[in-house]
N, C-alpha and C positions, 0 to 999 in steps of 0.2 A: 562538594557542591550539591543541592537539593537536588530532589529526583524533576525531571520536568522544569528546569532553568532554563531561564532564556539568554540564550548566549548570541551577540551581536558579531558579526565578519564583517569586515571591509579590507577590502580591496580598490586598487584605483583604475583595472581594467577588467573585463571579460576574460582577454588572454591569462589574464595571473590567475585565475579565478576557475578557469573551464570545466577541472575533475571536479569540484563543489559545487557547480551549480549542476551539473547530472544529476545531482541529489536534490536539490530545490525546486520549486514552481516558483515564477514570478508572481508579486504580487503588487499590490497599489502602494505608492507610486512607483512608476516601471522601473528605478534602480535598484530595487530592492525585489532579494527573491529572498521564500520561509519555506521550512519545513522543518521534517525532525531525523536529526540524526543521532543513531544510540537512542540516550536516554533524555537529549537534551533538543529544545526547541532552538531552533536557527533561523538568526532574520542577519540578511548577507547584503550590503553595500555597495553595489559601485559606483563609489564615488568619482571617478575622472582624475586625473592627474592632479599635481601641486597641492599647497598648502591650504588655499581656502575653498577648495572644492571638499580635501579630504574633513575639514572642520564642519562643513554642514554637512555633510553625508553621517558626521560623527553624532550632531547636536539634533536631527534627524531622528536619528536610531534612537539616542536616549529619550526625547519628548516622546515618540510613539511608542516605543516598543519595550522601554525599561529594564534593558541588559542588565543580568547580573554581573558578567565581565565583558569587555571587549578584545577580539584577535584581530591583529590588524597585519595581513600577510601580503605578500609578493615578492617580484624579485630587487635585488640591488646590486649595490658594487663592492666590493671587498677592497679596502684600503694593502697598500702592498708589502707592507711586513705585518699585517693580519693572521699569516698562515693560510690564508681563505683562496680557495680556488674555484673555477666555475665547477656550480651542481651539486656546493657545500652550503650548510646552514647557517643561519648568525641567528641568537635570539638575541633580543636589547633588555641590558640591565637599567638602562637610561637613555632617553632622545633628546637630542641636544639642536635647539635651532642654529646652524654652522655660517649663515648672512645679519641676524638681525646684531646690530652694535652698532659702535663708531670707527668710522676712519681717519685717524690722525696723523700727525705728520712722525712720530714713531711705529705705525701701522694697525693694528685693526684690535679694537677692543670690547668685549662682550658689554653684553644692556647693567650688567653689577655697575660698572662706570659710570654709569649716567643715574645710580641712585633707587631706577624708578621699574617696580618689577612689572611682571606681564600679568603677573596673577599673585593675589596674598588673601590667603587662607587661616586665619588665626595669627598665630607667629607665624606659619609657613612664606617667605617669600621665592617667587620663582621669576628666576631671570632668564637666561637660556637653556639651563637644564630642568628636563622633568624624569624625576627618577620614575623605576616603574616597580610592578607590583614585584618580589622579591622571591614571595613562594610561589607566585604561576610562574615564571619563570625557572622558579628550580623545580620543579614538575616539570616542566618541558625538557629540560635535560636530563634530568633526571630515568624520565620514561624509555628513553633510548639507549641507557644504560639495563633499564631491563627489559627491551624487545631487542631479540637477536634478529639484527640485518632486516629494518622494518622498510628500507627503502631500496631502491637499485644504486648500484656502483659503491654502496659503504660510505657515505659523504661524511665529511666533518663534521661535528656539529660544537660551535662556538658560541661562547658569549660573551656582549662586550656591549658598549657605546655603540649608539648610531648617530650620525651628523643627517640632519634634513635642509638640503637647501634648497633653490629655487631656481636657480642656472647649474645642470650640473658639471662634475665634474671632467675635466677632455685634454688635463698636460699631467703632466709624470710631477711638474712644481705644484703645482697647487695639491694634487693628491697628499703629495708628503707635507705642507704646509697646514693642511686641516686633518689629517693621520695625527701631527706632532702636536699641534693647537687644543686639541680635544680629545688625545688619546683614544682613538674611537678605531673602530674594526668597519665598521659598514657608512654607504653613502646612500640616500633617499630622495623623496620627496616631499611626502606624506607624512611619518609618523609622529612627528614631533608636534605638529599641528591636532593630531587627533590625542595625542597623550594631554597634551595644553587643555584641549575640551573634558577629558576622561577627569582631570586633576580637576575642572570645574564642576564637574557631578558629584565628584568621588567617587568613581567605579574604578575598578582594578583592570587593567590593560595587560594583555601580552602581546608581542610581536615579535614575527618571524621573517626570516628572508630567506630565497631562493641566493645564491650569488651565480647573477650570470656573466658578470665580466670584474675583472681585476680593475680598480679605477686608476687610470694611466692615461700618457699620449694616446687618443682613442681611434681605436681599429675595431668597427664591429665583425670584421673577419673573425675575431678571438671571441666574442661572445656564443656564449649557449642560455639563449634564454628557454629555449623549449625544455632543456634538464632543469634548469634553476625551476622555471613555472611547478613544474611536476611534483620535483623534490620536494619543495615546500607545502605544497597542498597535503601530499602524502605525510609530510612531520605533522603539517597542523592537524588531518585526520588523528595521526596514529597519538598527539597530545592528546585531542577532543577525548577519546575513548579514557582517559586518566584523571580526568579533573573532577 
Protein backbone atom coordinates (compact mmCIF):
# COMPACT_ATOMS: atom_id res chain seq x y z
CA UNK A 1 0.00 0.00 0.00
CA UNK A 2 1.41 3.64 -0.84
CA UNK A 3 3.02 5.49 1.90
CA UNK A 4 0.38 8.01 3.50
CA UNK A 5 -3.01 5.90 2.29
CA UNK A 6 -6.08 6.51 3.54
CA UNK A 7 -7.37 3.69 5.14
CA UNK A 8 -11.26 3.90 6.29
CA UNK A 9 -12.55 1.81 10.01
CA UNK A 10 -15.84 1.14 10.78
CA UNK A 11 -17.12 -0.06 13.40
CA UNK A 12 -20.86 -0.11 14.72
CA UNK A 13 -20.04 1.00 18.50
CA UNK A 14 -17.61 3.12 20.67
CA UNK A 15 -17.41 0.03 22.84
CA UNK A 16 -15.85 -2.24 19.82
CA UNK A 17 -13.80 0.53 18.88
CA UNK A 18 -12.22 2.17 22.40
CA UNK A 19 -8.18 1.05 22.09
CA UNK A 20 -8.46 2.88 18.35
CA UNK A 21 -9.91 5.82 18.94
CA UNK A 22 -7.08 6.69 21.88
CA UNK A 23 -5.43 7.03 18.70
CA UNK A 24 -7.75 9.38 16.79
CA UNK A 25 -9.38 12.91 17.33
CA UNK A 26 -12.87 13.42 16.43
CA UNK A 27 -13.60 14.99 13.57
CA UNK A 28 -16.67 16.61 11.47
CA UNK A 29 -19.10 14.92 11.30
CA UNK A 30 -18.97 13.60 15.07
CA UNK A 31 -19.07 9.77 13.84
CA UNK A 32 -16.12 9.95 12.51
CA UNK A 33 -12.70 10.28 14.20
CA UNK A 34 -8.95 10.82 11.82
CA UNK A 35 -5.65 10.63 12.46
CA UNK A 36 -2.50 8.80 11.62
CA UNK A 37 -1.45 5.74 12.62
CA UNK A 38 2.15 4.13 11.44
CA UNK A 39 2.42 5.15 8.03
CA UNK A 40 -1.20 5.29 7.12
CA UNK A 41 -3.83 8.06 7.43
CA UNK A 42 -7.16 6.74 9.42
CA UNK A 43 -10.72 8.14 9.11
CA UNK A 44 -12.73 5.60 11.61
CA UNK A 45 -16.62 5.22 11.51
CA UNK A 46 -19.13 4.73 13.89
CA UNK A 47 -21.53 3.76 12.36
CA UNK A 48 -24.42 2.36 14.96
CA UNK A 49 -25.73 -0.91 14.67
CA UNK A 50 -27.60 -3.10 11.72
CA UNK A 51 -27.42 -3.00 8.14
CA UNK A 52 -28.36 0.37 6.95
CA UNK A 53 -26.83 2.40 9.41
CA UNK A 54 -23.48 0.45 8.62
CA UNK A 55 -24.09 1.30 4.60
CA UNK A 56 -24.17 5.07 5.17
CA UNK A 57 -21.59 5.29 7.62
CA UNK A 58 -19.85 3.08 4.68
CA UNK A 59 -21.05 5.46 1.40
CA UNK A 60 -20.07 8.36 3.92
CA UNK A 61 -16.37 7.39 4.19
CA UNK A 62 -16.13 6.65 0.48
CA UNK A 63 -17.94 10.18 -0.82
CA UNK A 64 -15.64 12.21 1.77
CA UNK A 65 -12.61 10.68 2.40
CA UNK A 66 -11.69 8.22 -0.49
CA UNK A 67 -10.41 4.98 1.31
CA UNK A 68 -7.88 3.01 -0.29
CA UNK A 69 -9.25 -0.06 1.60
CA UNK A 70 -11.84 -0.49 4.12
CA UNK A 71 -11.53 -2.55 7.84
CA UNK A 72 -14.73 -3.21 9.14
CA UNK A 73 -13.99 -4.66 12.79
CA UNK A 74 -15.91 -5.69 16.06
CA UNK A 75 -17.18 -8.23 17.84
CA UNK A 76 -19.60 -11.45 16.88
CA UNK A 77 -20.75 -14.85 17.26
CA UNK A 78 -19.03 -17.98 16.38
CA UNK A 79 -21.19 -20.47 14.87
CA UNK A 80 -20.81 -23.96 16.92
CA UNK A 81 -18.80 -26.37 15.08
CA UNK A 82 -16.56 -23.24 13.95
CA UNK A 83 -13.91 -24.27 16.24
CA UNK A 84 -14.31 -20.54 17.55
CA UNK A 85 -14.35 -19.56 21.11
CA UNK A 86 -14.92 -16.40 23.08
CA UNK A 87 -11.60 -13.86 22.47
CA UNK A 88 -10.81 -15.73 19.18
CA UNK A 89 -10.58 -14.20 15.78
CA UNK A 90 -12.63 -14.71 12.48
CA UNK A 91 -11.56 -12.82 9.31
CA UNK A 92 -14.35 -12.97 6.40
CA UNK A 93 -13.32 -14.52 3.04
CA UNK A 94 -16.94 -13.60 2.07
CA UNK A 95 -20.26 -11.73 3.73
CA UNK A 96 -23.16 -13.34 3.20
CA UNK A 97 -26.60 -11.51 3.74
CA UNK A 98 -28.31 -14.63 6.01
CA UNK A 99 -32.44 -12.90 5.93
CA UNK A 100 -32.70 -11.36 2.58
CA UNK A 101 -34.76 -14.32 0.14
CA UNK A 102 -37.86 -16.05 -0.03
CA UNK A 103 -39.95 -18.15 2.14
CA UNK A 104 -41.73 -20.81 0.74
CA UNK A 105 -43.73 -23.63 1.62
CA UNK A 106 -40.31 -25.88 1.21
CA UNK A 107 -38.46 -23.13 3.37
CA UNK A 108 -36.26 -20.44 2.77
CA UNK A 109 -34.35 -19.48 -0.42
CA UNK A 110 -31.64 -17.03 -1.23
CA UNK A 111 -32.42 -13.64 -3.66
CA UNK A 112 -30.44 -16.29 -6.88
CA UNK A 113 -34.31 -17.53 -6.82
CA UNK A 114 -35.99 -14.69 -7.66
CA UNK A 115 -33.56 -13.89 -10.74
CA UNK A 116 -32.99 -10.35 -9.59
CA UNK A 117 -29.48 -9.46 -7.96
CA UNK A 118 -28.67 -6.76 -5.38
CA UNK A 119 -25.80 -5.47 -7.40
CA UNK A 120 -24.40 -6.28 -11.15
CA UNK A 121 -21.13 -5.06 -12.10
CA UNK A 122 -20.27 -5.88 -15.73
CA UNK A 123 -20.98 -9.80 -15.92
CA UNK A 124 -20.51 -9.63 -12.11
CA UNK A 125 -23.80 -10.50 -10.53
CA UNK A 126 -24.39 -10.37 -6.58
CA UNK A 127 -27.21 -11.93 -4.84
CA UNK A 128 -26.45 -12.75 -1.15
CA UNK A 129 -22.90 -13.24 -1.40
CA UNK A 130 -20.21 -10.68 -1.51
CA UNK A 131 -16.85 -12.12 -1.73
CA UNK A 132 -14.09 -10.09 -0.20
CA UNK A 133 -10.74 -8.95 -1.13
CA UNK A 134 -8.50 -12.19 -1.00
CA UNK A 135 -4.85 -10.86 -0.51
CA UNK A 136 -6.04 -8.51 2.43
CA UNK A 137 -7.30 -11.03 3.85
CA UNK A 138 -4.29 -13.51 3.56
CA UNK A 139 -2.28 -10.72 4.96
CA UNK A 140 -4.32 -10.56 7.90
CA UNK A 141 -3.57 -14.20 8.62
CA UNK A 142 -0.84 -14.40 7.33
CA UNK A 143 0.72 -11.61 9.75
CA UNK A 144 0.13 -13.69 12.80
CA UNK A 145 1.94 -16.28 11.56
CA UNK A 146 4.83 -14.05 11.62
CA UNK A 147 4.41 -12.06 14.98
CA UNK A 148 5.02 -14.29 17.80
CA UNK A 149 1.96 -14.06 20.49
CA UNK A 150 0.93 -10.42 19.06
CA UNK A 151 -2.14 -10.59 21.39
CA UNK A 152 -3.06 -11.89 24.98
CA UNK A 153 -4.36 -15.50 25.79
CA UNK A 154 -2.89 -16.92 22.04
CA UNK A 155 -6.58 -16.63 20.32
CA UNK A 156 -7.41 -18.43 17.17
CA UNK A 157 -7.32 -16.80 14.51
CA UNK A 158 -9.75 -18.19 11.54
CA UNK A 159 -11.13 -17.65 8.36
CA UNK A 160 -14.35 -18.36 6.85
CA UNK A 161 -17.86 -16.97 5.98
CA UNK A 162 -19.67 -14.41 7.89
CA UNK A 163 -23.68 -14.42 7.82
CA UNK A 164 -25.12 -10.68 8.46
CA UNK A 165 -28.64 -10.56 9.68
CA UNK A 166 -30.91 -8.31 11.27
CA UNK A 167 -32.59 -10.21 14.22
CA UNK A 168 -29.84 -11.94 15.79
CA UNK A 169 -29.25 -15.09 16.54
CA UNK A 170 -30.70 -16.69 20.48
CA UNK A 171 -31.69 -20.82 19.91
CA UNK A 172 -28.96 -23.70 19.51
CA UNK A 173 -31.73 -24.43 15.86
CA UNK A 174 -31.45 -21.71 14.07
CA UNK A 175 -27.59 -21.42 14.87
CA UNK A 176 -27.11 -24.84 13.15
CA UNK A 177 -29.71 -24.02 10.56
CA UNK A 178 -27.69 -20.93 9.06
CA UNK A 179 -24.01 -22.66 10.27
CA UNK A 180 -25.35 -25.54 7.71
CA UNK A 181 -27.34 -22.99 5.02
CA UNK A 182 -24.11 -20.90 4.49
CA UNK A 183 -21.44 -22.73 5.71
CA UNK A 184 -20.18 -19.88 7.55
CA UNK A 185 -18.06 -19.55 10.93
CA UNK A 186 -19.39 -16.08 12.27
CA UNK A 187 -22.70 -14.11 12.88
CA UNK A 188 -23.12 -10.14 12.56
CA UNK A 189 -24.87 -7.30 11.67
CA UNK A 190 -23.15 -4.97 9.76
CA UNK A 191 -20.72 -6.39 7.22
CA UNK A 192 -22.45 -7.57 4.62
CA UNK A 193 -24.25 -4.36 4.15
CA UNK A 194 -20.93 -2.50 4.07
CA UNK A 195 -19.03 -5.10 1.71
CA UNK A 196 -22.55 -4.59 -0.59
CA UNK A 197 -21.41 -0.55 -0.56
CA UNK A 198 -17.44 -1.47 -0.81
CA UNK A 199 -18.41 -3.96 -4.22
CA UNK A 200 -20.34 -0.52 -5.29
CA UNK A 201 -16.97 1.66 -5.33
CA UNK A 202 -14.82 -1.02 -5.93
CA UNK A 203 -12.51 -0.64 -2.97
CA UNK A 204 -11.12 -3.72 -1.27
CA UNK A 205 -12.69 -4.63 2.22
CA UNK A 206 -11.31 -6.66 5.02
CA UNK A 207 -13.03 -7.73 8.08
CA UNK A 208 -12.40 -8.95 11.34
CA UNK A 209 -14.17 -10.07 14.38
CA UNK A 210 -13.65 -10.23 18.15
CA UNK A 211 -15.92 -13.66 19.10
CA UNK A 212 -17.59 -12.80 22.20
CA UNK A 213 -20.01 -15.57 22.47
CA UNK A 214 -20.70 -18.87 20.77
CA UNK A 215 -24.08 -18.44 18.90
CA UNK A 216 -26.57 -20.72 20.82
CA UNK A 217 -29.65 -20.84 23.11
CA UNK A 218 -28.46 -17.42 24.45
CA UNK A 219 -27.01 -16.87 27.95
CA UNK A 220 -25.07 -13.55 28.07
CA UNK A 221 -23.59 -15.22 31.39
CA UNK A 222 -21.18 -16.95 28.68
CA UNK A 223 -20.09 -13.97 26.76
CA UNK A 224 -16.76 -11.95 26.89
CA UNK A 225 -17.29 -9.09 24.92
CA UNK A 226 -14.66 -6.90 26.80
CA UNK A 227 -11.68 -9.85 25.35
CA UNK A 228 -13.57 -10.26 22.02
CA UNK A 229 -13.61 -5.99 21.97
CA UNK A 230 -9.78 -6.02 22.71
CA UNK A 231 -8.57 -8.84 20.80
CA UNK A 232 -9.78 -7.67 17.73
CA UNK A 233 -8.59 -4.15 17.90
CA UNK A 234 -5.16 -5.52 18.80
CA UNK A 235 -5.34 -8.10 15.38
CA UNK A 236 -6.60 -5.15 13.29
CA UNK A 237 -3.68 -2.86 14.84
CA UNK A 238 -1.06 -5.44 14.60
CA UNK A 239 -2.59 -6.22 10.53
CA UNK A 240 -2.49 -2.13 9.99
CA UNK A 241 1.31 -2.31 10.60
CA UNK A 242 1.61 -4.98 7.46
CA UNK A 243 -0.42 -3.78 4.69
Amino acid sequence: MPLASTVGFISATRKESSIVLRLLKRSRPEQFYSGKIGKNNIVHAISGMGKTNASHAATLLMERFSPCIIINFGIGGAYPSSGLRAGDIAIANKEIYGDEGLWLKDGFHTVDSTGIPFLKKGREKYFNEFPLDKKLAGKAIKCFRLTPDPLPLAPKIKSGAFVTVSTSTGTNKRAKELEKRFNAICENMEGAAIAHVCAMYGIPMLEVRGISNIVEDRDRDNWDIKTASENCQKAVLEILKRL
